[in-house]
C-alpha positions in Angstrom: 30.1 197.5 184.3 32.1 194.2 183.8 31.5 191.3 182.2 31.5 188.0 184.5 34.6 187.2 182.9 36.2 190.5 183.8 35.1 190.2 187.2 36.2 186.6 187.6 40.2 187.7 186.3 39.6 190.8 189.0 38.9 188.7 191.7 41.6 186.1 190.9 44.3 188.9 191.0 42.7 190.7 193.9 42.8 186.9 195.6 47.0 186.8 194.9 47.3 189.1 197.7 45.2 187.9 200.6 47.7 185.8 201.7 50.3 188.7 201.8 48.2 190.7 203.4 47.8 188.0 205.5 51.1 187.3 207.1 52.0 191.0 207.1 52.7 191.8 211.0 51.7 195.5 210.2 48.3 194.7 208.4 47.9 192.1 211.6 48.7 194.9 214.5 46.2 197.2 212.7 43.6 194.8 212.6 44.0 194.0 215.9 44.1 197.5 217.5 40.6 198.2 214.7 39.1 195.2 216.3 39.9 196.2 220.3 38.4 199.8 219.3 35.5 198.3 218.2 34.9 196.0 220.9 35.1 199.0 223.0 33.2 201.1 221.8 30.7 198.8 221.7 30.9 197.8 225.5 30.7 201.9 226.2 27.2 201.7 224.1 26.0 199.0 225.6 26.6 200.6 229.3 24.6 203.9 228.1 22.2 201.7 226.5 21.5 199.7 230.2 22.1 203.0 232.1 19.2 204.9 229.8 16.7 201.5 230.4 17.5 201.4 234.2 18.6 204.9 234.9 17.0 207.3 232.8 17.6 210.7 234.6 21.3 209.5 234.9 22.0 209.2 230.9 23.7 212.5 230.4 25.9 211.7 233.5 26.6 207.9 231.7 27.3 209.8 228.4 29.6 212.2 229.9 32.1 209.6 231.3 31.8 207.5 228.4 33.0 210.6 226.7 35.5 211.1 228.8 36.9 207.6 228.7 36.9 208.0 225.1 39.1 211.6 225.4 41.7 210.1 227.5 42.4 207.0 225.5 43.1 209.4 222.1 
């Protein structure tokens, strides 16, 4: 366990590189792609989610294409 102290110099080193991670166009590109994935997938859920309030007996039919659209984006 660290001291305060020892956590306080950990998190001022740690801190020298947000800025580099920052402006690097790689870092920025994966963030990016992580954050459209996410977005996504999230969308997909919420469209099972709606399809099991208002559509129950079609839920395995709305899980199947979201499953599909999911297969043909890898």
């Amino acid at each position: 366990m660290l001291s305060a102290q020892e956590k306080q110099i950990v998190e001022e080193r740690l801190s020298m590189y947000d800025s580099l991670l920052d402006n690097d166009p790689e870092i920025k590109e994966r963030l990016t792609r992580a954050e459209a994935r996410a977005k996504l997938q999230g969308q997909q859920e919420a469209i099972v989610d709606m399809v099991e309030i208002r559509f129950p007996e079609l839920l395995e039919l709305a899980r199947q294409h979201v499953s599909q659209l999911n297969d043909s984006k890898e």
